[in-house]
Backbone as a ProteinNet text record, in pm:
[ID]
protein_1_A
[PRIMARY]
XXXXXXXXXXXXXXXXXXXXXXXXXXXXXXXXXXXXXXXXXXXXXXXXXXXXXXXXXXXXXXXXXXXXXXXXXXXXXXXXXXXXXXXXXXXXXXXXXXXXXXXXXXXXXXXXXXXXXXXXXXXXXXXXXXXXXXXXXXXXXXXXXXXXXXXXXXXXXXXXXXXXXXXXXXXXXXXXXXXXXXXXXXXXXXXXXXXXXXXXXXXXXXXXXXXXXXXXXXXXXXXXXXXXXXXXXXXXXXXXXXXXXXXXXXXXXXXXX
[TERTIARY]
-15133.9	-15011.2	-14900.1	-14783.1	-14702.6	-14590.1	-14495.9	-14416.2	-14317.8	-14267.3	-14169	-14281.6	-14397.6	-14502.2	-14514.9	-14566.4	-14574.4	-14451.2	-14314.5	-14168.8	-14179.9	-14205	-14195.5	-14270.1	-14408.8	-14477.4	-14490.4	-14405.9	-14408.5	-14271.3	-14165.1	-14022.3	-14054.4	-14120.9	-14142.8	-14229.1	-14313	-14351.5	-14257	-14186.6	-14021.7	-13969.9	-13892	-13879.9	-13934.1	-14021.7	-14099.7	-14123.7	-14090.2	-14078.8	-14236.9	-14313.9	-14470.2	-14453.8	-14554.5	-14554.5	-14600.8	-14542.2	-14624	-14563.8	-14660.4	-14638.1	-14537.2	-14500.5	-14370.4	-14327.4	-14479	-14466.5	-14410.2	-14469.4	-14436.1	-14328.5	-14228.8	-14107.4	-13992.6	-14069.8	-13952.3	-13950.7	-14064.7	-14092.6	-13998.7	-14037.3	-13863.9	-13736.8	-13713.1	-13548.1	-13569.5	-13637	-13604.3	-13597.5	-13644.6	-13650.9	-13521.7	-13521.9	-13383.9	-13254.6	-13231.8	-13138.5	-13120.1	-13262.2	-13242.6	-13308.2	-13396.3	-13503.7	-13465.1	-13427.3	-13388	-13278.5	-13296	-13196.6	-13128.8	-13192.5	-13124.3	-13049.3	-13043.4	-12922.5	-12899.3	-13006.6	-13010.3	-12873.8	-12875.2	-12750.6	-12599.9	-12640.7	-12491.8	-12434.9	-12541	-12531.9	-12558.9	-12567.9	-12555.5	-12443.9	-12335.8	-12229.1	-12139.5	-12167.8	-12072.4	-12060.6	-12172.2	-12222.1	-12117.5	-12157.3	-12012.3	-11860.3	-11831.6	-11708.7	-11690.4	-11761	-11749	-11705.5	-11773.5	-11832.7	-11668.7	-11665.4	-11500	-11383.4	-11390.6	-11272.5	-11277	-11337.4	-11390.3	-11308.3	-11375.4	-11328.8	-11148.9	-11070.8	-10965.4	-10923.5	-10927	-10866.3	-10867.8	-10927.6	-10986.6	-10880.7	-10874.9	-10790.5	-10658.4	-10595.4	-10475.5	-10456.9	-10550.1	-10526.7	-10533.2	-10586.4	-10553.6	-10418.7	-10422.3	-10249.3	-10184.2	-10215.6	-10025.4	-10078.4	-10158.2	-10221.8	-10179.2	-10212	-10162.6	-10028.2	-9913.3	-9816.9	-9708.2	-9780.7	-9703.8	-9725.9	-9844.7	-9900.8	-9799.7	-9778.7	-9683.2	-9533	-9508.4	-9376.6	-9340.4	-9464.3	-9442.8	-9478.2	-9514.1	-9577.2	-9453.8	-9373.3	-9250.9	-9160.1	-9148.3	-9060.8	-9047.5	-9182.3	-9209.3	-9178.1	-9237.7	-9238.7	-9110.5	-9044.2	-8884.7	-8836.4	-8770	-8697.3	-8588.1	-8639.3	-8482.9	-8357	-8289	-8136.4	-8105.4	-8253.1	-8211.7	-8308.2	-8244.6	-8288.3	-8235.8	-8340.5	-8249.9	-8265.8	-8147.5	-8106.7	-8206.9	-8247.4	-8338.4	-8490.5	-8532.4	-8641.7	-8654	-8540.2	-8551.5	-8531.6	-8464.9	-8487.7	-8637.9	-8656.2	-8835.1	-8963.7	-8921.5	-8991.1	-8959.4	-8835.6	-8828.8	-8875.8	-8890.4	-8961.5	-9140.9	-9158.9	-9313.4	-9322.2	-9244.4	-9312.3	-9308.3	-9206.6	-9217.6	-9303.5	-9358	-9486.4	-9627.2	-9619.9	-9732.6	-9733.5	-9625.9	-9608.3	-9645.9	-9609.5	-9610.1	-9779.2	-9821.7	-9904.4	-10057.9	-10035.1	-10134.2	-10101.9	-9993.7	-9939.3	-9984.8	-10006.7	-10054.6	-10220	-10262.2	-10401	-10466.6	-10543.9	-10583.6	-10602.1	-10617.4	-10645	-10493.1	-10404.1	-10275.9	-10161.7	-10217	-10212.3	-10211	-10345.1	-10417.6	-10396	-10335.1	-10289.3	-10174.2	-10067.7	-9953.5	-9927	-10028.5	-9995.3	-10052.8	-10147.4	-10260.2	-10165	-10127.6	-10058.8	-9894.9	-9829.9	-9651.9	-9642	-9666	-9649.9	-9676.8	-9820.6	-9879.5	-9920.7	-9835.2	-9918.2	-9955.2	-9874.6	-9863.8	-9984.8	-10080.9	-10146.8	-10306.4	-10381	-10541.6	-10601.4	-10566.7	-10667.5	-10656.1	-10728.3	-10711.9	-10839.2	-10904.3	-10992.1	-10869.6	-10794.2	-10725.2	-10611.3	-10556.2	-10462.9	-10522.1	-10637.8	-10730.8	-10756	-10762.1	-10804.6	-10637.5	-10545.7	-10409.2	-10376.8	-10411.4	-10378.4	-10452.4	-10596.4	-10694	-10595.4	-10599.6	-10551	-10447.6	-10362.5	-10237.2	-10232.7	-10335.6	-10393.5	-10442.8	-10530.8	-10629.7	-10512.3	-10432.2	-10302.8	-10242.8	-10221	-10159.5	-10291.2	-10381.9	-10470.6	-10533.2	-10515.9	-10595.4	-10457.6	-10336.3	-10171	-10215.9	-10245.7	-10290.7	-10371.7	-10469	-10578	-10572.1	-10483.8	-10453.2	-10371.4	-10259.1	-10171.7	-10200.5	-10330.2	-10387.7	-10439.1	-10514.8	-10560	-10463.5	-10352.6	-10237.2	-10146	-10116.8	-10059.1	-10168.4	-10321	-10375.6	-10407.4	-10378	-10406.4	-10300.9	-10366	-10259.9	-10125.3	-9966.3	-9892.3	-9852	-9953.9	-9967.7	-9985.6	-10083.8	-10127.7	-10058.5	-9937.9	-9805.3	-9706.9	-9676.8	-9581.5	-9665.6	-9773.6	-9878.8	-9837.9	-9883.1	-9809.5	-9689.2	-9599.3	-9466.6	-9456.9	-9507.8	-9472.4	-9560.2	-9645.8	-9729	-9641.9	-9447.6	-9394.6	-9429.7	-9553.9	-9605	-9485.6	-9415.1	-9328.6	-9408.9	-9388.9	-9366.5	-9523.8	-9548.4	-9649.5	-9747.7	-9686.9	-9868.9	-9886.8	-9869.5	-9912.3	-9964.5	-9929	-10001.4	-10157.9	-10121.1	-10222.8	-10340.9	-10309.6	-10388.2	-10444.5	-10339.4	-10392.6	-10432.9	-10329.9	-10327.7	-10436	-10430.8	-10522.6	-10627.5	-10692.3	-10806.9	-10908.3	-10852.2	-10888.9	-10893.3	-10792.7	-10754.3	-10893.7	-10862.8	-11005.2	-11141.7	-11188.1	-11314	-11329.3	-11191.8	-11199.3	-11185.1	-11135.5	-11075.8	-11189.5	-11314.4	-11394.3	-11455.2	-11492.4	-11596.4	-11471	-11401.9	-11299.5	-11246.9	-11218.2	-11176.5	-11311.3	-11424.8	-11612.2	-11553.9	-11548.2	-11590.5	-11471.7	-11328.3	-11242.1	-11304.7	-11398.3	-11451.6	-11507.1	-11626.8	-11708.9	-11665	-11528.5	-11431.7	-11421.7	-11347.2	-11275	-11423.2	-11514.5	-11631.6	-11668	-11658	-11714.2	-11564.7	-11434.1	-11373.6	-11321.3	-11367.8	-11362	-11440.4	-11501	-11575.2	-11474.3	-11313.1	-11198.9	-11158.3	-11158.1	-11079.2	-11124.3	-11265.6	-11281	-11155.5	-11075.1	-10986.6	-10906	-10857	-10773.6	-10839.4	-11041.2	-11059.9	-11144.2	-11106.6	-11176.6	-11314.8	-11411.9	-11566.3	-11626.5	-11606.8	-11699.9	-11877.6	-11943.9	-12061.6	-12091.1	-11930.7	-11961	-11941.6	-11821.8	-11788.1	-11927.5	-12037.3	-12166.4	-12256.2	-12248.9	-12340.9	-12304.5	-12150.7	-12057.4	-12115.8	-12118.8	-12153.1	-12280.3	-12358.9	-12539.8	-12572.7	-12508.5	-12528.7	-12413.1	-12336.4	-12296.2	-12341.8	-12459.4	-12567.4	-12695	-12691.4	-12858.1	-12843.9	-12706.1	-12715.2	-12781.8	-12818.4	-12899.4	-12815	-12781.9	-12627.1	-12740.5	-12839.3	-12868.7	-12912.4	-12995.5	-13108	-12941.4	-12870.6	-12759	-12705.3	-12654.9	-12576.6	-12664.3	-12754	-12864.6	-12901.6	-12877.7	-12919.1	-12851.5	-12666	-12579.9	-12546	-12591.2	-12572.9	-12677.9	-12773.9	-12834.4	-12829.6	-12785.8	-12672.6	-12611.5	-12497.5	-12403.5	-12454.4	-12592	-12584.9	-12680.6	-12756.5	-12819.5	-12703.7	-12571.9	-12461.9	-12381.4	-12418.1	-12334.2	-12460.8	-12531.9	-12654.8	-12673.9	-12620.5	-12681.6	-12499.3	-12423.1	-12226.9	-12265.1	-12298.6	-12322.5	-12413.2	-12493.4	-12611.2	-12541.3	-12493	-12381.9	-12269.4	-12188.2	-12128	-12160.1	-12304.9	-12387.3	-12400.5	-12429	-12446.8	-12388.8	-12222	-12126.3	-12065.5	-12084	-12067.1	-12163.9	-12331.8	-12360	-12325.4	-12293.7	-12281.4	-12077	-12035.9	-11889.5	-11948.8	-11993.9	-12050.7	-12152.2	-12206.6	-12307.6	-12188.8	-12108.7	-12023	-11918.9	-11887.3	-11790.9	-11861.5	-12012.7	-12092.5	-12120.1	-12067.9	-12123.4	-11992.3
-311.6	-388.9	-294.6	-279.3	-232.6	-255	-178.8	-226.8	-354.2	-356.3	-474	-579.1	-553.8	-726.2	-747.6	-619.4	-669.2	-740.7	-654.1	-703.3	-850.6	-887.1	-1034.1	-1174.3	-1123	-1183	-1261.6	-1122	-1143.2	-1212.6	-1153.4	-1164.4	-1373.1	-1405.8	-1556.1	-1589.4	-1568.2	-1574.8	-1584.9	-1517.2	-1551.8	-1653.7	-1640.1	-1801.3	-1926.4	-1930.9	-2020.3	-2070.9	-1976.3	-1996.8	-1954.1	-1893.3	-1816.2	-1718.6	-1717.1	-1576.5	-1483	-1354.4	-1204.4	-1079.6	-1019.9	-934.7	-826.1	-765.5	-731.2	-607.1	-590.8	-419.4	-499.2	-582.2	-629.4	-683.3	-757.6	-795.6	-655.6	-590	-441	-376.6	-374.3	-346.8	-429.5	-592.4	-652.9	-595.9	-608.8	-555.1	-440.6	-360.6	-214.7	-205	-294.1	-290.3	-362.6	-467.2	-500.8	-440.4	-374.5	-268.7	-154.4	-83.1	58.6	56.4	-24.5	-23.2	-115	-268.7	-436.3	-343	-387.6	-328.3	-247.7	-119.1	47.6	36.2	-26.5	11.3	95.9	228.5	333.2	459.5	380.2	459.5	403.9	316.8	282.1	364.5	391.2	487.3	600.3	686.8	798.7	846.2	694	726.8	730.6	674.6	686.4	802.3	836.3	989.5	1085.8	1091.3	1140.3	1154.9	1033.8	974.6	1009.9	1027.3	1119.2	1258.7	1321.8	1495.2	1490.4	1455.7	1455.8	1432	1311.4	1283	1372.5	1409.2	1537.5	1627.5	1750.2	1806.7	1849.1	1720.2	1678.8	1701.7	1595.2	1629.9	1760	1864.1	1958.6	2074.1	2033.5	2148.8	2140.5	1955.9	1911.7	2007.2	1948.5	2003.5	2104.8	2196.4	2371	2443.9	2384.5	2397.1	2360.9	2255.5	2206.6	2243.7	2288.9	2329.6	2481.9	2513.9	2686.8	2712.3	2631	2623.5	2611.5	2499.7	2458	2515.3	2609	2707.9	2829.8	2891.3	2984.3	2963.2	2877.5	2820.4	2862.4	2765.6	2753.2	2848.6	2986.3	3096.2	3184.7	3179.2	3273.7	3277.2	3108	3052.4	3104	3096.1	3095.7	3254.6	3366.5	3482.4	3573.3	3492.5	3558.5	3627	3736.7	3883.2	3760.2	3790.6	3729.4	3771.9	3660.4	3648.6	3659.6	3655.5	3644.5	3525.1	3451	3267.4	3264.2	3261.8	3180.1	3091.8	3007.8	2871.1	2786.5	2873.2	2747.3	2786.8	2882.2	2862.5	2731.2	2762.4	2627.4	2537	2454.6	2404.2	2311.6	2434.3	2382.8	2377.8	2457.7	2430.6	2324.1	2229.5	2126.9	2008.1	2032.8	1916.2	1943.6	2071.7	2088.6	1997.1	2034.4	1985.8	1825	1739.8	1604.1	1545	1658.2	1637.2	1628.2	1698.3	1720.7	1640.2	1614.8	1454.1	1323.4	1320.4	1207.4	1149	1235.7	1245.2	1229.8	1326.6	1336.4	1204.3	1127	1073.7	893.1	904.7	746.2	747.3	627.9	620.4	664.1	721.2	736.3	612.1	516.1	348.4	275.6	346.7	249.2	358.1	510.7	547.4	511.4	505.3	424.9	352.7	187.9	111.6	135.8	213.4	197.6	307.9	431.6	466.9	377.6	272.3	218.7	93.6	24	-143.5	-116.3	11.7	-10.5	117.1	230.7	347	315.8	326	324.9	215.8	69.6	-47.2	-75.9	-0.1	3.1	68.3	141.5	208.8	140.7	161.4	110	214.5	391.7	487.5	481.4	366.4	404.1	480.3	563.1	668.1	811.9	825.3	967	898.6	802	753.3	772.3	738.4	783.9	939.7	1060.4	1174.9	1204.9	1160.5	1248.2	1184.8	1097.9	1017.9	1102.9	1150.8	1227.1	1330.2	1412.8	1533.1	1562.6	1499.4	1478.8	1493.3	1395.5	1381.3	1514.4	1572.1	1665.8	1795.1	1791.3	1907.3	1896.3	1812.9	1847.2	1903.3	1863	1920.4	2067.8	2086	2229.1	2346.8	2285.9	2383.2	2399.1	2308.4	2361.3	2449.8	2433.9	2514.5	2663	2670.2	2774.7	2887.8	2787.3	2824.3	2922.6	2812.2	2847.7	2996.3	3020.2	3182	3263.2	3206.4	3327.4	3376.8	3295.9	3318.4	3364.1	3374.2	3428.3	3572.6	3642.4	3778.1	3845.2	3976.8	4060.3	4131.9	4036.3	4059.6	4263	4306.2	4517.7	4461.1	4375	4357.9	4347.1	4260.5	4220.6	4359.2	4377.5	4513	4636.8	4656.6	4754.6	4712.2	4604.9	4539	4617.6	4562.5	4616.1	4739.1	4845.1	4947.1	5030.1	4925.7	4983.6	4965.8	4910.9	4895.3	4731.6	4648	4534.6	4361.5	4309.8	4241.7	4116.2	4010.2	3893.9	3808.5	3787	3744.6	3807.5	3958.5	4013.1	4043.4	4070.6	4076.4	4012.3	3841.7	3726.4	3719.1	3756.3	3745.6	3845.1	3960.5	4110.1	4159.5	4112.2	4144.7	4047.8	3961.6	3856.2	3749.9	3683.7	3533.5	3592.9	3702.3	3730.4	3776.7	3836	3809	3689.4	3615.3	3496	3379.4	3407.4	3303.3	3282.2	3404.4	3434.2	3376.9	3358.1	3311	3182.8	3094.4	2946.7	2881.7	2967.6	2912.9	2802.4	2804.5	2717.9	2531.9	2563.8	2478.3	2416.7	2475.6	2435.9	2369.9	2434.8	2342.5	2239.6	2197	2061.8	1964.2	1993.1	1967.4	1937.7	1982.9	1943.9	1819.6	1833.7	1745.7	1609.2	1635	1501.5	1465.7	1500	1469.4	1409.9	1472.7	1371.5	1238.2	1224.3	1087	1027.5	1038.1	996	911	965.9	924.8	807.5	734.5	579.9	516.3	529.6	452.3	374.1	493.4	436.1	287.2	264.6	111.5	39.5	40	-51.7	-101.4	43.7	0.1	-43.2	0.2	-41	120.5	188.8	334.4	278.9	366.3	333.2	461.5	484.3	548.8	463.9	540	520	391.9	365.9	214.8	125.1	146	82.6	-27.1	122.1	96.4	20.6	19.4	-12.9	-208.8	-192.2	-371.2	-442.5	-339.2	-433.4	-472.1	-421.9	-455.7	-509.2	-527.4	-636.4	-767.7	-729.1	-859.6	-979.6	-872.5	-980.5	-1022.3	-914.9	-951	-1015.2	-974.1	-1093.2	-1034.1	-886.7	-827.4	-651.7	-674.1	-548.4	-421.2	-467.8	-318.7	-215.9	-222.3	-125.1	-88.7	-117	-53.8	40.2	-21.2	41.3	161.8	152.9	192	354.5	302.5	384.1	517.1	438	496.5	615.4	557	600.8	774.6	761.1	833.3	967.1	937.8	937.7	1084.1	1028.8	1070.4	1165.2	1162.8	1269	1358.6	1362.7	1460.2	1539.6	1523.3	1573	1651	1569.7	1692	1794.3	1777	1818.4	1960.6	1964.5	2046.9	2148.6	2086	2154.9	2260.7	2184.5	2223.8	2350.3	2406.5	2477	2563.7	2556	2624.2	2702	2642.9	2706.9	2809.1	2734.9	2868.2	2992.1	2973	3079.7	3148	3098.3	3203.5	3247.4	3223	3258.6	3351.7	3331.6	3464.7	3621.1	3579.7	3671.3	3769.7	3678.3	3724.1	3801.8	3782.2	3868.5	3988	3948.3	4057.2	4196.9	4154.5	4228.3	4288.3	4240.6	4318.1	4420	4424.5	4503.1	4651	4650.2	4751.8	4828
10172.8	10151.9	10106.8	10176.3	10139.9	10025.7	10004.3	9874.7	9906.8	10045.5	10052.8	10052.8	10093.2	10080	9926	9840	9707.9	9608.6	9672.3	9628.5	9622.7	9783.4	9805.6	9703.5	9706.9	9632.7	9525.9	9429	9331.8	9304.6	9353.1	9361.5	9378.6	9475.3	9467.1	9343.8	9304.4	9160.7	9063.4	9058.5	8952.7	8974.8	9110.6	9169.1	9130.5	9108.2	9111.5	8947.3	8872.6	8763.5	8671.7	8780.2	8674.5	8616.9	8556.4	8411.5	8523.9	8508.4	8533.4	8467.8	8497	8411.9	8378.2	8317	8286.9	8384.4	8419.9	8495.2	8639.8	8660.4	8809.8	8786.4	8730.1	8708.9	8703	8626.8	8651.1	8803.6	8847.4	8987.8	9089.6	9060	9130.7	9150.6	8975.8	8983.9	9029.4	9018.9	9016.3	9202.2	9305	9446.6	9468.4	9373.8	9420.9	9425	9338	9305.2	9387	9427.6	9489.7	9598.2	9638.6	9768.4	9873.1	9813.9	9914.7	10015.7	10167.4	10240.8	10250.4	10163	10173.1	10078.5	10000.1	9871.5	9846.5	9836.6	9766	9869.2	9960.2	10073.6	10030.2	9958.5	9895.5	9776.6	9679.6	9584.4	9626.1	9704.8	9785.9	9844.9	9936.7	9942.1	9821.2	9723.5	9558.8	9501	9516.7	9463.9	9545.6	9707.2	9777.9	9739.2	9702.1	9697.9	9541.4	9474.6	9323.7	9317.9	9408.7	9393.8	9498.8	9582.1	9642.3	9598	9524.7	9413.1	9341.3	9288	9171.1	9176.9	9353.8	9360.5	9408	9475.3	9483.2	9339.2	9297.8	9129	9049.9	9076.6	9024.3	9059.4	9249.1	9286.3	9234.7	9254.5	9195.4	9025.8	8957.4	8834.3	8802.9	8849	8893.9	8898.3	8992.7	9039.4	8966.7	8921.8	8839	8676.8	8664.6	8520.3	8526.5	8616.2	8628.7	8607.6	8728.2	8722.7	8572.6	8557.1	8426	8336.5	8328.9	8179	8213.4	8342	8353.8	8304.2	8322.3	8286.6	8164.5	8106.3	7951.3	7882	7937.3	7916.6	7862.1	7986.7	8049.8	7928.1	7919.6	7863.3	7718.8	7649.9	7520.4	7505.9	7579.3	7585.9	7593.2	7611.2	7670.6	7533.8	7569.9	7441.6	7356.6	7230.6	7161.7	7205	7206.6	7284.9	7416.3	7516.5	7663.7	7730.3	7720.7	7777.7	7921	8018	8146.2	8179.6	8170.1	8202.3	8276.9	8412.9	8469.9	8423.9	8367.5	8295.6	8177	8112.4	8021	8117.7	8189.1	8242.6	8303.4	8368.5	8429.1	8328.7	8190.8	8086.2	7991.5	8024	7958.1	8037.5	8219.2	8278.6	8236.2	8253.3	8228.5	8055.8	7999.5	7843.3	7848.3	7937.4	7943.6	8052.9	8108.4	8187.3	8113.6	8056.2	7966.9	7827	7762.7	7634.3	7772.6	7830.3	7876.3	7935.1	8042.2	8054.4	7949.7	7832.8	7784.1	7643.2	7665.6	7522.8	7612.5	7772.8	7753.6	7830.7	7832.9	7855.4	8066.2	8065.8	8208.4	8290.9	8213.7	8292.3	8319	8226.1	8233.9	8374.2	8368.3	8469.1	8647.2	8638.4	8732.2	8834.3	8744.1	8730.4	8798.1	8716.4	8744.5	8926.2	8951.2	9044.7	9198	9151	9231.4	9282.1	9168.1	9174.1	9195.8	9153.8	9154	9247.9	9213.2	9294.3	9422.9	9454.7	9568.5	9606.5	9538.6	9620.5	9736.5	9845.2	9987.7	10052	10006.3	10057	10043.6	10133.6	10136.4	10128.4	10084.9	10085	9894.4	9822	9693.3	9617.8	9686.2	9632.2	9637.5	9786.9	9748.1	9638.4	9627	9481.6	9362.2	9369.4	9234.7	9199.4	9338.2	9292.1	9264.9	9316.6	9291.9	9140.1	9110	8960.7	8871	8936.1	8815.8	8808.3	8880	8930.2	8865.8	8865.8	8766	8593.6	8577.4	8442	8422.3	8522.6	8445.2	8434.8	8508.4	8511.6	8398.5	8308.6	8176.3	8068.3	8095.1	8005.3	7999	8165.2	8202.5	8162.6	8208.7	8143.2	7994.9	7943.2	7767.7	7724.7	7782.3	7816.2	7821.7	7958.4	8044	7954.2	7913.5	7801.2	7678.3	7604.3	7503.3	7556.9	7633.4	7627.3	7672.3	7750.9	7768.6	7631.5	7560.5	7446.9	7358.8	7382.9	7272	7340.6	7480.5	7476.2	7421.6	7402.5	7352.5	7414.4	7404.4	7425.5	7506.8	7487.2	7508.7	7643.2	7668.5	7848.1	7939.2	7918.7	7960.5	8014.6	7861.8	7923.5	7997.7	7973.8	8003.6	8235.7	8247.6	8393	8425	8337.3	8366.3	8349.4	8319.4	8283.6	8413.2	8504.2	8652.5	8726.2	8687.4	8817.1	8849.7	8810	8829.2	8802.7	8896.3	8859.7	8774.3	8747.5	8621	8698.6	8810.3	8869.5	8907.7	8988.9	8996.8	8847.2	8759.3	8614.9	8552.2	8585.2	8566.7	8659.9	8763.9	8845.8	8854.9	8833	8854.7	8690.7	8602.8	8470.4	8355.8	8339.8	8236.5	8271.8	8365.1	8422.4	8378.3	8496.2	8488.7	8344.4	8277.1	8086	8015.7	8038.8	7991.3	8066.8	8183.6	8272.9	8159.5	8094.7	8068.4	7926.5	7848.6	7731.2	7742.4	7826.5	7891.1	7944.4	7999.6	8062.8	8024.8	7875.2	7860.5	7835.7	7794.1	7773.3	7932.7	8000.7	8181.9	8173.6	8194.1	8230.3	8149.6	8039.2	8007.5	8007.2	8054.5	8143.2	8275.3	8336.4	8457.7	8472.1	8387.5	8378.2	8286.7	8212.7	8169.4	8274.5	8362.6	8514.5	8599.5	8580.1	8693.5	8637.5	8513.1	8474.3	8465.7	8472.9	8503.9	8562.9	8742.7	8860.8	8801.2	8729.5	8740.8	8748.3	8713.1	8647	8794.2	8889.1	9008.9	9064.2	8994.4	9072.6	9033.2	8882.3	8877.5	9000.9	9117.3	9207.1	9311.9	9311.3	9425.6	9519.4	9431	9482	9497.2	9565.4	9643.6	9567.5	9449	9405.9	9320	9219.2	9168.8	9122.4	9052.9	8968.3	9089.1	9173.8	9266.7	9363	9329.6	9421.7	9356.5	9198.4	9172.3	9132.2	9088.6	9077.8	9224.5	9337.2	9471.7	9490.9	9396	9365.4	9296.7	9197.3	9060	9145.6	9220.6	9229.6	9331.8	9411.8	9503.7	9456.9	9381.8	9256.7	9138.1	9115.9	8981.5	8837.6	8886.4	8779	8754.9	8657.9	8615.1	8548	8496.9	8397.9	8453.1	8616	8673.5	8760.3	8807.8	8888.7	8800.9	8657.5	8537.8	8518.6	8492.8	8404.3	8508.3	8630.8	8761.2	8777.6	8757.4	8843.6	8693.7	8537.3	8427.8	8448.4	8458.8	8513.3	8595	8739.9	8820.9	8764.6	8675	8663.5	8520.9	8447.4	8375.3	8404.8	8561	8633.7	8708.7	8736.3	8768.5	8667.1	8524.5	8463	8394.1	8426.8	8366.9	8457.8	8590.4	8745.1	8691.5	8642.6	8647.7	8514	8403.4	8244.3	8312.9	8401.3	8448.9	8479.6	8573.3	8659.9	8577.4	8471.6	8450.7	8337.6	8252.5	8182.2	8211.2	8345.8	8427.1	8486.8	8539.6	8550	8390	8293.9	8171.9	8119.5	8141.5	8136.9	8190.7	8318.4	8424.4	8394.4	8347.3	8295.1	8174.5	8087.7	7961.1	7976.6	8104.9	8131.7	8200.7	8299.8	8348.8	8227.7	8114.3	8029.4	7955.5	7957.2	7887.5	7983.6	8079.6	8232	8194.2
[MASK]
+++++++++++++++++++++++++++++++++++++++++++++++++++++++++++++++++++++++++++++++++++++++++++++++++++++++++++++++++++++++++++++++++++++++++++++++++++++++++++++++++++++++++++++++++++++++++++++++++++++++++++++++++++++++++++++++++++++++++++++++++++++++++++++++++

């Protein structure tokens, strides 16, 4: 007898309103949830639609985290008594990018780019990674920030003094020091940003929870989906947390050579 005959069986035994035993009652839900009609391909595509949003948001927040840490880098760094105008400038939109952003909630975000921004649109998983993405860009500029202002100002002119203009200096000397001290802080910036992505169901995104609300809402039974997709999602940060141990050894092993 196979498992969908034993499912059945018993699954009418409940029905029916008889006692059994608790192991075979978990065995129900637990088919109903991940086994009844392939479910388990539904939470497979969530999982997809996670690790993609993810990485969308990731690149977004890269970029405008980089961007805006340079800014505010430049800005802060500049010789007493020589200010240029459109530096302040773009360092006074970066700083009301970054209060604003980090001063209201990621759900009221959401919301507002999902329901007023982008009401027009039916792709609300890429609305959700450009909303993360956004979010995670004021946090990763702080970040970014934080280790540029903590190397030692010698590195800077040491650039300039190779002939090196204001960017390859950033790029060829400064980042790359700065990266190694930022690291562990960007990782768990990451892995904020993956459990994140659960938010987008508000607008309707098809990610994990997305998969698991559409299984509890034909079964009628919320904890083995919850319970599943909970799971899920801390064998993912569990496989990232691994990963980035390990380019962190490997950065420490290389400063010792």
């Amino acid at each position: 007898m196979d498992l969908a005959l034993y499912y059945e069986q018993w699954k009418n035994l409940m029905i029916s309103g008889k006692d059994i035993a608790w192991w075979k009652e978990f065995f129900v839900k637990f088919y109903q949830a991940f086994l009844e009609n392939d479910r388990w391909l539904q939470y497979l595509d969530g999982v997809g639609t996670t690790l993609i949003t993810t990485a969308l948001a990731l690149a977004i927040g890269v970029i405008l985290g980089v961007l805006v840490a340079m800014i505010r880098t430049a800005h802060d760094q500049q010789r007493p008594g020589m200010h240029n105008p459109f530096l302040g400038l773009f360092n006074l939109v970066a700083k009301v990018y970054v209060t604003v952003i980090r001063g209201t909630p990621m759900m009221v975000q959401l919301l507002i780019m999902g329901l007023v921004i982008f009401k027009s649109s039916r792709d609300f998983t890429s609305v959700g990674a450009l909303t993360l993405g956004i979010n995670s860009g004021a946090y990763v500029a702080e970040i970014i920030r934080g280790g540029l202002m903590n190397l030692d100002p010698g590195q800077s002119e040491a650039g300039r003094s190779l002939g090196l203009n204001y960017l390859d200096t950033m790029r060829f000397i400064v980042i790359p020091q700065a990266f190694k001290a930022i690291l562990p802080a960007l990782g768990n910036e990451f892995i904020i940003l993956l459990k994140d992505t659960s938010l987008i169901t508000v607008i309707g995104g098809k990610e994990l929870l997305y998969a698991a609300q559409g299984v509890y809402g034909r079964t009628y039974e919320s904890m083995f989906p919850l319970v599943g997709i909970a799971c899920i999602y801390l064998v993912l940060v569990m496989i990232f947390s691994c990963l980035q141990g390990k380019l962190e050894r490997r950065l420490r092993q290389s400063d010792r050579r």
